[in-house]
N, CA, C and O atoms as a printed pandas DataFrame, in Angstrom:
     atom_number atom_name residue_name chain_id  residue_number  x_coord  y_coord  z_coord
0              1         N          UNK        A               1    0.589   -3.429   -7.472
1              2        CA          UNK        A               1    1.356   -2.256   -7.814
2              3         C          UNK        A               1    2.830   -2.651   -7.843
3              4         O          UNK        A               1    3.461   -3.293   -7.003
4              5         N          UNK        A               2    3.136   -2.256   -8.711
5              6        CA          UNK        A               2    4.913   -2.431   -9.081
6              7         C          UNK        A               2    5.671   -1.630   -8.236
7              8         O          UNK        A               2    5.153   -0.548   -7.961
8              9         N          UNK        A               3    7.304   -1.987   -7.504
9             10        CA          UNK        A               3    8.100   -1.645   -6.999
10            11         C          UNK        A               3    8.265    0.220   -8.073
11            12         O          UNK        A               3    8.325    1.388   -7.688
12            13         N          UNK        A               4    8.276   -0.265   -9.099
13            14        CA          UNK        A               4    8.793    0.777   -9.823
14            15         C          UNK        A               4    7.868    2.219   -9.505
15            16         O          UNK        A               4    8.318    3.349   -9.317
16            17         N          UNK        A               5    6.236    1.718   -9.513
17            18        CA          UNK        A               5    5.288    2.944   -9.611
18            19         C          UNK        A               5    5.105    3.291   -7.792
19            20         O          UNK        A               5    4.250    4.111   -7.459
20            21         N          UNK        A               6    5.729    2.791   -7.015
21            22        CA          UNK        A               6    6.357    3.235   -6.008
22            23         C          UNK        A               6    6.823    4.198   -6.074
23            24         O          UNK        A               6    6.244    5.229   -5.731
24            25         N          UNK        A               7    8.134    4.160   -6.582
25            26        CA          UNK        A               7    9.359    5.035   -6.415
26            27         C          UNK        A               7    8.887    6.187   -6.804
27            28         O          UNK        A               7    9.129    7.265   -6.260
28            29         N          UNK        A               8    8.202    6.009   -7.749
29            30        CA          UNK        A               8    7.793    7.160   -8.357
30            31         C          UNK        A               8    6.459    8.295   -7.652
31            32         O          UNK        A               8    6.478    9.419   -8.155
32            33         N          UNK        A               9    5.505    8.084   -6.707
33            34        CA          UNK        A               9    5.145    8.308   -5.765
34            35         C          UNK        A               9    5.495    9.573   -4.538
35            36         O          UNK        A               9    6.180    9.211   -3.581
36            37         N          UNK        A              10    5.127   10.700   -4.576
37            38        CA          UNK        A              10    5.574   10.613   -3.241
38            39         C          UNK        A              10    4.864   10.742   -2.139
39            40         O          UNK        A              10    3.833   10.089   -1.976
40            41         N          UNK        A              11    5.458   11.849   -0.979
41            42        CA          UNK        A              11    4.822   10.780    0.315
42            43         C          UNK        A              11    3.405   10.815    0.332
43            44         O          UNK        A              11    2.760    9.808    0.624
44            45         N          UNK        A              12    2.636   12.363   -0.082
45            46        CA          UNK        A              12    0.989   12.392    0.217
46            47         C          UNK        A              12    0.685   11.233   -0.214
47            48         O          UNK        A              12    0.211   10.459    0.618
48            49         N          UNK        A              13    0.873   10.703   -1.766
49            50        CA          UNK        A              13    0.433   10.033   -2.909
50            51         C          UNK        A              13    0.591    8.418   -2.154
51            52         O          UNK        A              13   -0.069    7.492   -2.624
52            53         N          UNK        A              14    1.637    8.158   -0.803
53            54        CA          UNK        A              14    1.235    6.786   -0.401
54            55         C          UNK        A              14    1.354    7.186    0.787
55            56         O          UNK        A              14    2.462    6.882    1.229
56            57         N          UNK        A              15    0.734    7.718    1.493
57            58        CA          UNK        A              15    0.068    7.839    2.758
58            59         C          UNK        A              15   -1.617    7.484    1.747
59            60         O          UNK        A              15   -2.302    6.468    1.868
60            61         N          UNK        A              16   -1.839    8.412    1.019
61            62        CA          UNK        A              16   -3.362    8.040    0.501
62            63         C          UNK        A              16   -3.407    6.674    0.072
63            64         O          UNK        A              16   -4.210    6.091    0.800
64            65         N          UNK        A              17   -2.835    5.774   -0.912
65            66        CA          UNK        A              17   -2.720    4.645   -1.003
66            67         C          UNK        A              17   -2.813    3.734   -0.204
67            68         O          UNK        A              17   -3.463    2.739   -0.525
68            69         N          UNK        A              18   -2.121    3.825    1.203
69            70        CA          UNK        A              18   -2.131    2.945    2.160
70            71         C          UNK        A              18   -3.198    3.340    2.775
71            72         O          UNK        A              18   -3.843    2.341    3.095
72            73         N          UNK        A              19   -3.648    4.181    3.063
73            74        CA          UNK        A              19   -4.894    4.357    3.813
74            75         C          UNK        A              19   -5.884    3.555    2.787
75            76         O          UNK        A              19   -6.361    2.535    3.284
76            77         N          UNK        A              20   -6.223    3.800    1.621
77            78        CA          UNK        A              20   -6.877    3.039    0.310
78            79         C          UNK        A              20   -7.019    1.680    0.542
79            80         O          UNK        A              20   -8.097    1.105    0.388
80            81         N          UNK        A              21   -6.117    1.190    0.860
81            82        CA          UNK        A              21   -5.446   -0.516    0.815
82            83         C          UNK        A              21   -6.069   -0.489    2.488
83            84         O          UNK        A              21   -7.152   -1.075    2.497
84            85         N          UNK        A              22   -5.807   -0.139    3.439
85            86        CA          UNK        A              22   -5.870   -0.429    4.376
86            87         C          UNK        A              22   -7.391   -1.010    4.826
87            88         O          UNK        A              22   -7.739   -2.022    5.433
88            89         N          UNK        A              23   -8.164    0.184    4.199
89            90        CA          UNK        A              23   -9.768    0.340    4.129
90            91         C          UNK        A              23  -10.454   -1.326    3.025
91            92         O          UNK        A              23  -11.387   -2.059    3.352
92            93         N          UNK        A              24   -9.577   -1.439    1.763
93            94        CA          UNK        A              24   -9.808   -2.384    1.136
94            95         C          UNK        A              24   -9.321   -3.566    1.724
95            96         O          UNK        A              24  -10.003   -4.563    1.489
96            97         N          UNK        A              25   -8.160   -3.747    2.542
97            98        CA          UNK        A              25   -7.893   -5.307    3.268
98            99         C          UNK        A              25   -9.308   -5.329    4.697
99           100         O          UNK        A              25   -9.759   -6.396    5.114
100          101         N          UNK        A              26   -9.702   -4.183    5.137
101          102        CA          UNK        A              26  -10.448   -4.599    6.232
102          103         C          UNK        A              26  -12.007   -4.826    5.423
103          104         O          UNK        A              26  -12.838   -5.415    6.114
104          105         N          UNK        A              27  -12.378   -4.478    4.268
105          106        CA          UNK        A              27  -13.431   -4.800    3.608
106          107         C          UNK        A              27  -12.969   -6.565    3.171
107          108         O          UNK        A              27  -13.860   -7.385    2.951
108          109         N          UNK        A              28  -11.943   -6.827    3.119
109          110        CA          UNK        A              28  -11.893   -8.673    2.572
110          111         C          UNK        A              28  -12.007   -9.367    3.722
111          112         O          UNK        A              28  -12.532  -10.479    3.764
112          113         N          UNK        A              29  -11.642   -8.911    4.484
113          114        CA          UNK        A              29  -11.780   -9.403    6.082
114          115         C          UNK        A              29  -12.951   -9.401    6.127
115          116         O          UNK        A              29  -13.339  -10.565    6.234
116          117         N          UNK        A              30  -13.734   -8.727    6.105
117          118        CA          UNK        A              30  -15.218   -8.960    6.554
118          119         C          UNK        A              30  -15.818  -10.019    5.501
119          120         O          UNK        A              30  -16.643  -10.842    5.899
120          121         N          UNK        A              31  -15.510  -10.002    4.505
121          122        CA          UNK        A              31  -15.873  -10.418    3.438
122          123         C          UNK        A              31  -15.444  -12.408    3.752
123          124         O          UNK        A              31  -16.134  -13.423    3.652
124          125         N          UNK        A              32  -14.320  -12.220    4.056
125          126        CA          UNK        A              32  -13.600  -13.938    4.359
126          127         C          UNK        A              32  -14.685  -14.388    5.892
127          128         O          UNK        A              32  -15.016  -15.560    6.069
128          129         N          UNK        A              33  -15.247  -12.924    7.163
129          130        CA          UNK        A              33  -15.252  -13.903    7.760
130          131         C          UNK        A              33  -16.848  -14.279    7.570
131          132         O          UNK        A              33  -17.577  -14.961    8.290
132          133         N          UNK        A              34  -17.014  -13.855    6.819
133          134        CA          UNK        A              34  -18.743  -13.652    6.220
134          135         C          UNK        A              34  -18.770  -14.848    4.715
135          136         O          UNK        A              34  -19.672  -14.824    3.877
136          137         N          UNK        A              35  -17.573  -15.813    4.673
137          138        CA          UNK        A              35  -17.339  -16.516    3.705
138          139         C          UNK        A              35  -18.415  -16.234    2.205
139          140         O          UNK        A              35  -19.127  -16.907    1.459
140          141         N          UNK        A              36  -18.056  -15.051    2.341
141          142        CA          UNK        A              36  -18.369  -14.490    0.752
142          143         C          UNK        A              36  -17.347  -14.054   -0.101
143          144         O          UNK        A              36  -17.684  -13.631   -1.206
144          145         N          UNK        A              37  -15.908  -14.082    0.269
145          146        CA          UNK        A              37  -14.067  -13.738   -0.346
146          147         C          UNK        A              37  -14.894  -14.735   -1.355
147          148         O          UNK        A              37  -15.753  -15.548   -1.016
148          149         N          UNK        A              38  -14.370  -14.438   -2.817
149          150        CA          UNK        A              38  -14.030  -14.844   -3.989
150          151         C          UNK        A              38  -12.643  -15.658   -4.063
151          152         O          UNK        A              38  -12.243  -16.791   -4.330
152          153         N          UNK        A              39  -12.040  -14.120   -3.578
153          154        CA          UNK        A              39  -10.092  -14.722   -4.392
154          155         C          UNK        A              39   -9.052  -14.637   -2.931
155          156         O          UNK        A              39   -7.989  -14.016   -2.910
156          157         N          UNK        A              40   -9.351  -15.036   -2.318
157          158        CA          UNK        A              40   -8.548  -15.652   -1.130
158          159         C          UNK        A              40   -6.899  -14.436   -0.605
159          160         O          UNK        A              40   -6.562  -13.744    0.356
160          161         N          UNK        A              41   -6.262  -14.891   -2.183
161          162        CA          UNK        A              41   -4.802  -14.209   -2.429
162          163         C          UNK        A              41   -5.303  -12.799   -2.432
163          164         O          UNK        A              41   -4.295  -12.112   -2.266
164          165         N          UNK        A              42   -6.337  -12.028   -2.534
165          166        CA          UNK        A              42   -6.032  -10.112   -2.699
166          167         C          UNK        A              42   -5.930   -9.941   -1.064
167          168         O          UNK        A              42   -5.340   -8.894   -0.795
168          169         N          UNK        A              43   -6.361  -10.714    0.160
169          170        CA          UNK        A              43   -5.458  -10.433    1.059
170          171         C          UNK        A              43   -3.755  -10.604    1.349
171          172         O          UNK        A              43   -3.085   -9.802    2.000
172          173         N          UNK        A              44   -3.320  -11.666    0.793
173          174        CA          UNK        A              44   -2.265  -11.476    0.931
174          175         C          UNK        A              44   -1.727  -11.034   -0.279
175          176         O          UNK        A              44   -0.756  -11.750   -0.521
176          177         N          UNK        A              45   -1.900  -10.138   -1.221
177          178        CA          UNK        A              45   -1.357   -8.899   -2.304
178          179         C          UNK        A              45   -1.540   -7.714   -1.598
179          180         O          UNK        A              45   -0.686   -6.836   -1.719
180          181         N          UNK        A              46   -2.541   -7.531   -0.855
181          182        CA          UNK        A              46   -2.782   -6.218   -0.081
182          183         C          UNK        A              46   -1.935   -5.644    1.425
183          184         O          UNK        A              46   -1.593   -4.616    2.010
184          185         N          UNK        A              47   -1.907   -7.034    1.512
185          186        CA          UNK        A              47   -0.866   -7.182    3.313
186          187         C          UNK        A              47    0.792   -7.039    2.820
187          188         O          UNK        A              47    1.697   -6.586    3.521
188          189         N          UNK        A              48    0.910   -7.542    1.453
189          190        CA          UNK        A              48    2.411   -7.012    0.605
190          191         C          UNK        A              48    2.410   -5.558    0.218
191          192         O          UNK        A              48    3.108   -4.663    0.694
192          193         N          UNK        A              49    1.754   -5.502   -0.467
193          194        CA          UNK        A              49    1.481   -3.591   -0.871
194          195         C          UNK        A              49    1.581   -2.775    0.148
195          196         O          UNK        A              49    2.017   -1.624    0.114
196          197         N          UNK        A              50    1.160   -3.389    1.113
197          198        CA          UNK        A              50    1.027   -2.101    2.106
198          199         C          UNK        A              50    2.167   -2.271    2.925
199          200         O          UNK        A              50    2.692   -1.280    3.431
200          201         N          UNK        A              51    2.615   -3.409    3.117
201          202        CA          UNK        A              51    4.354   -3.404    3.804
202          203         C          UNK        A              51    5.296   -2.689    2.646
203          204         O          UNK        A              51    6.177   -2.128    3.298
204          205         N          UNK        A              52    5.501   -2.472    1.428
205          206        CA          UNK        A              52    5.848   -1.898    0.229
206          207         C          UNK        A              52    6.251   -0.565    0.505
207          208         O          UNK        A              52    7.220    0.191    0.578
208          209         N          UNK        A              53    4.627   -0.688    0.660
209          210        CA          UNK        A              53    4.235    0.939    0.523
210          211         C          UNK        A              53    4.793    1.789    2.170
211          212         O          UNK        A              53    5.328    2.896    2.107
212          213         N          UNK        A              54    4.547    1.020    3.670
213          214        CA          UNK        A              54    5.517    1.614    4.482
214          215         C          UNK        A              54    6.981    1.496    4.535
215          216         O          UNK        A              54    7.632    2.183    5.323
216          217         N          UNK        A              55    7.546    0.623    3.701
217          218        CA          UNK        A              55    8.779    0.364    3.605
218          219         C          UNK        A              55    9.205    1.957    3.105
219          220         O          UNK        A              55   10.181    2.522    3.599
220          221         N          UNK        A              56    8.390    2.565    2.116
221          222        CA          UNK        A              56    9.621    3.631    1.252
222          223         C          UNK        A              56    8.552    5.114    2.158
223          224         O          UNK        A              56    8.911    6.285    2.028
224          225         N          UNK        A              57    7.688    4.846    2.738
225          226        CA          UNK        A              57    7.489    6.058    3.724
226          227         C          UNK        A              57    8.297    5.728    4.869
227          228         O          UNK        A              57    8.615    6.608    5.668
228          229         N          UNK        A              58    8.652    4.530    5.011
229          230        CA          UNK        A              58   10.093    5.167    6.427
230          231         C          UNK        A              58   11.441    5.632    5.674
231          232         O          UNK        A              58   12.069    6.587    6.129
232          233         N          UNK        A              59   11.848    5.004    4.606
233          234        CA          UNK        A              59   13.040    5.569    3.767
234          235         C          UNK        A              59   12.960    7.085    3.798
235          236         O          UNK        A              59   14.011    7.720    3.889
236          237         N          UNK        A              60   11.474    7.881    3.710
237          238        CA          UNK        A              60   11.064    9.035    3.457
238          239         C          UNK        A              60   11.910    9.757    5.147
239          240         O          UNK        A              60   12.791   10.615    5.177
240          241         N          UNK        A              61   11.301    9.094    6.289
241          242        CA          UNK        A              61   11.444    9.451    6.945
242          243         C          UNK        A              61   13.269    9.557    7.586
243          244         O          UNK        A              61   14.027   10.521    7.697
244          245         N          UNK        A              62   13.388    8.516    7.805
245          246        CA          UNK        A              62   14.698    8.262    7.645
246          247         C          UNK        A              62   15.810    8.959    6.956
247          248         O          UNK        A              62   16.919    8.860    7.481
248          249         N          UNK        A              63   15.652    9.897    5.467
249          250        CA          UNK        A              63   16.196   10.442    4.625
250          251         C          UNK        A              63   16.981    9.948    3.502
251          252         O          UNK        A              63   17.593   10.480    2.576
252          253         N          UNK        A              64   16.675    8.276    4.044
253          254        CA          UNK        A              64   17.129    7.526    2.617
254          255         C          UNK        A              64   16.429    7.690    1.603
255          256         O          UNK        A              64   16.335    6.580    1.080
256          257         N          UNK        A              65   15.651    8.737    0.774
257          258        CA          UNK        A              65   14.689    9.119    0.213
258          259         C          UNK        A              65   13.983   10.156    0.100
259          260         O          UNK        A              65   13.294   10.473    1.069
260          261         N          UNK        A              66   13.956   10.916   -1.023
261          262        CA          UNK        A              66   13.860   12.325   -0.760
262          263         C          UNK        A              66   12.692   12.912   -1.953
263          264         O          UNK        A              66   12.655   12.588   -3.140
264          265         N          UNK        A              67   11.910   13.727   -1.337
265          266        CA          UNK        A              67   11.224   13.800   -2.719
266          267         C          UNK        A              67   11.666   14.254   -4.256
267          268         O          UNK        A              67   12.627   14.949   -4.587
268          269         N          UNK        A              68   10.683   13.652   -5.059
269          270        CA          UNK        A              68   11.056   14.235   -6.300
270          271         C          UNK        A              68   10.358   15.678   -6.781
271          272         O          UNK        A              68    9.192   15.770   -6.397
272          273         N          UNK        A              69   10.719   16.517   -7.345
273          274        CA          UNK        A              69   10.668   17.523   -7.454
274          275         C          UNK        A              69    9.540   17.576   -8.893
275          276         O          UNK        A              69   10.159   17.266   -9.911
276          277         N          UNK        A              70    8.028   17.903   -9.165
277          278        CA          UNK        A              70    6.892   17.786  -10.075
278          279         C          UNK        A              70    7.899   18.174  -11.491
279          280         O          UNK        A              70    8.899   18.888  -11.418
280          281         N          UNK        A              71    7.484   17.657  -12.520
281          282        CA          UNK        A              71    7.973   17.693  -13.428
282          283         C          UNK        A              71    6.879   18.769  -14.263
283          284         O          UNK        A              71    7.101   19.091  -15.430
């Protein structure tokens, strides 16, 4: 997921995401320690996304970040 389709996001929309991701990194985990992982790297794309993705829910919190208003 792109920085950009972030921003655009708000908070329900990545609280659900990260919960999404969260559920999908502990499914590769099982998967790596059960040496059945395919692609090694979607854990570490998923362990980035989801630092991403709490990075701009603390901005949220914080007030460096404010929602956008539905178009």
């Amino acid at each position: 997921m792109k920085k950009s389709e972030l921003n655009e996001m708000n908070q329900d929309e990545l609280e659900n995401k990260l919960q999404d991701n969260l559920d999908a990194l502990q499914n590769l985990r099982f998967q790596k320690s059960l040496q059945q992982l395919e692609n090694p790297l979607g854990i570490k794309v998923l362990r980035r996304e989801n630092a991403q993705i709490k990075t701009v829910l603390r901005e949220f919190d914080l007030g460096l970040r404010t929602e956008r208003s539905e178009k």
